[in-house]
Phi, psi and omega in degrees: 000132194254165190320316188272338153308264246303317169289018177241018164294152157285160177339271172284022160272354198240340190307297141255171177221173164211109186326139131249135156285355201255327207272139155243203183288307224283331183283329134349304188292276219294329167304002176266109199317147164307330197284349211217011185280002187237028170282162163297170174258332157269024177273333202248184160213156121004268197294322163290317183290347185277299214303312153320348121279016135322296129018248185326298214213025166359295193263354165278313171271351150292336181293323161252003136293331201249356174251009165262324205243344182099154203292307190276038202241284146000278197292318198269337159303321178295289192303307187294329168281331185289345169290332177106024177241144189225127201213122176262099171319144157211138174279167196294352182286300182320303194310330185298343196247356175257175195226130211225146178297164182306156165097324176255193347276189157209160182307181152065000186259140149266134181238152174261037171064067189297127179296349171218009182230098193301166161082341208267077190233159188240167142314109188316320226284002184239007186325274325219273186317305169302298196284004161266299147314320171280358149283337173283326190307308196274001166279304198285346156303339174266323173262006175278318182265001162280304198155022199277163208255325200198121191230136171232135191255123186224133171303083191284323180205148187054256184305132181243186165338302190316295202287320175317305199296324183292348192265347186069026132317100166234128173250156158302147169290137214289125164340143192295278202299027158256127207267143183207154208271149172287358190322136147329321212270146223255341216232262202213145182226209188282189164297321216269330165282053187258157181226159181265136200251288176206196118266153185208131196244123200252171163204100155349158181206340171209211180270135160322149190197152160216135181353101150333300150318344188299147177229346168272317248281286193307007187250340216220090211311311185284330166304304187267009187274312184307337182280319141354289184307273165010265199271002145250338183241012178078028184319132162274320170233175192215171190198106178227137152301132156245127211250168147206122193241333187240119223278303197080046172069346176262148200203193175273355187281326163351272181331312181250019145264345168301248219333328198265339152230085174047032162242174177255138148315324178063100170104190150323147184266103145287114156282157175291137190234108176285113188231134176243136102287132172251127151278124177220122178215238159202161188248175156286159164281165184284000000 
């Protein structure tokens, strides 16, 4: 299976993956059970398609799996499937095409799909942080090419100041005179305890736009109205949520069934924290 089968599965056949060095094309081809050759070639692969039969057909299908991928490759793909978790061998050719933080991928890691940025895979064990961060970064990036003057990032629920810097989150520090709450708590708090993350005071260079590139933008309804106000009607001041509401399944129990059967996460496990930070400001005149 070459990348764009693999990005044309729906979400949750692509979701995870695990590098092999051992899985090639060819071998792909010939691990592919008789019984499933009559698949589209773009549903299945060699390994995937062994996975759907596990299930089923256990020893039969560890048996030509461990001869594409190797026995302890083999075993851990079986056991996360009798579990319900389906982590898709792809070989290192496939892996090439896709796109992985510096350093990555590697075997033996499981990675994780980014939900709106196709191609796109993290580290379990770092989802959490990467899909949290590269969403506030396009909001502000999205309200910086509208034209914004003066932007405050503030923490409405969960993750806060405290907690960014431990994820190695960095933001500037906020202006002496923005008053910011002091809690301890590091994870998670009320509502009602939000805090200033930073500030930014801009000087616009050119007309509001917005980006060709963006990949949350098109999820996020309140995100285009505003930017609509913005470029048609001169909006002046703004308020955009930036949420994370959803694990997409990686979580800790994920984390200690990777673990349990001998693959990695690759780093520490961030977990999910249902988090809001809101940007708020003013724009230029028009």
């Amino acid at each position: 299976m070459d990348s764009d089968a693999l990005l044309d599965l729906p979400y949750d056949l692509r979701r995870l993956i695990v590098v092999s060095d051992r899985l090639t094309e060819r071998s792909e081809k010939t691990a592919q059970p008789a019984s499933v050759a009559a698949q589209p070639a773009s549903a299945i692969d060699g390994a995937g398609a062994l996975s759907q039969l596990i299930a089923k057909q256990p020893r039969v299908a560890l048996l030509v799996l461990a001869g594409a991928v190797g026995w302890e490759l083999a075993r851990a793909v079986r056991k996360l499937q009798a579990q319900g978790t389906t982590v898709r061998p792809i070989a290192l050719t496939t892996a090439q095409s896709l796109r992985f933080p510096p350093g990555h991928p590697r075997t033996n890691v499981v990675y994780a799909a980014h939900p709106v940025d196709t191609g796109a895979y993290i580290p379990a064990a770092d989802f959490h942080r990467f899909l949290f961060q590269h969403k506030v970064a396009e909001a502000q990036r999205l309200i910086r090419v509208l034209g914004a003057t003066s932007v405050l990032v503030r923490s409405v629920r969960g993750w806060n100041r405290q907690a960014a810097a431990h994820l190695g989150l960095s933001f500037p520090e906020p202006s002496s005179g923005d008053a910011t709450n002091t809690s301890s708590s590091a994870d998670r708090r009320s509502d009602a305890d939000d805090e200033i993350i930073t500030t930014m005071t801009l000087t616009p260079l050119g007309d509001p736009y917005v980006p060709d590139d963006l990949v949350w933008f098109s999820h996020e309804p309140l995100w285009q109205e505003i930017a609509s106000a913005r470029i048609d009607s001169g909006l002046r001041e703004f308020s955009i949520d930036v949420r994370s509401s959803d694990d997409f399944g990686i979580n800790s129990k994920l984390k200690a069934s990777v673990d349990k059967v001998g693959l990695e996460a690759g780093g520490k496990f961030v977990e999910h924290v249902e988090t809001t930070w809101r940007l708020e400001g003013t724009f230029a005149a028009p």
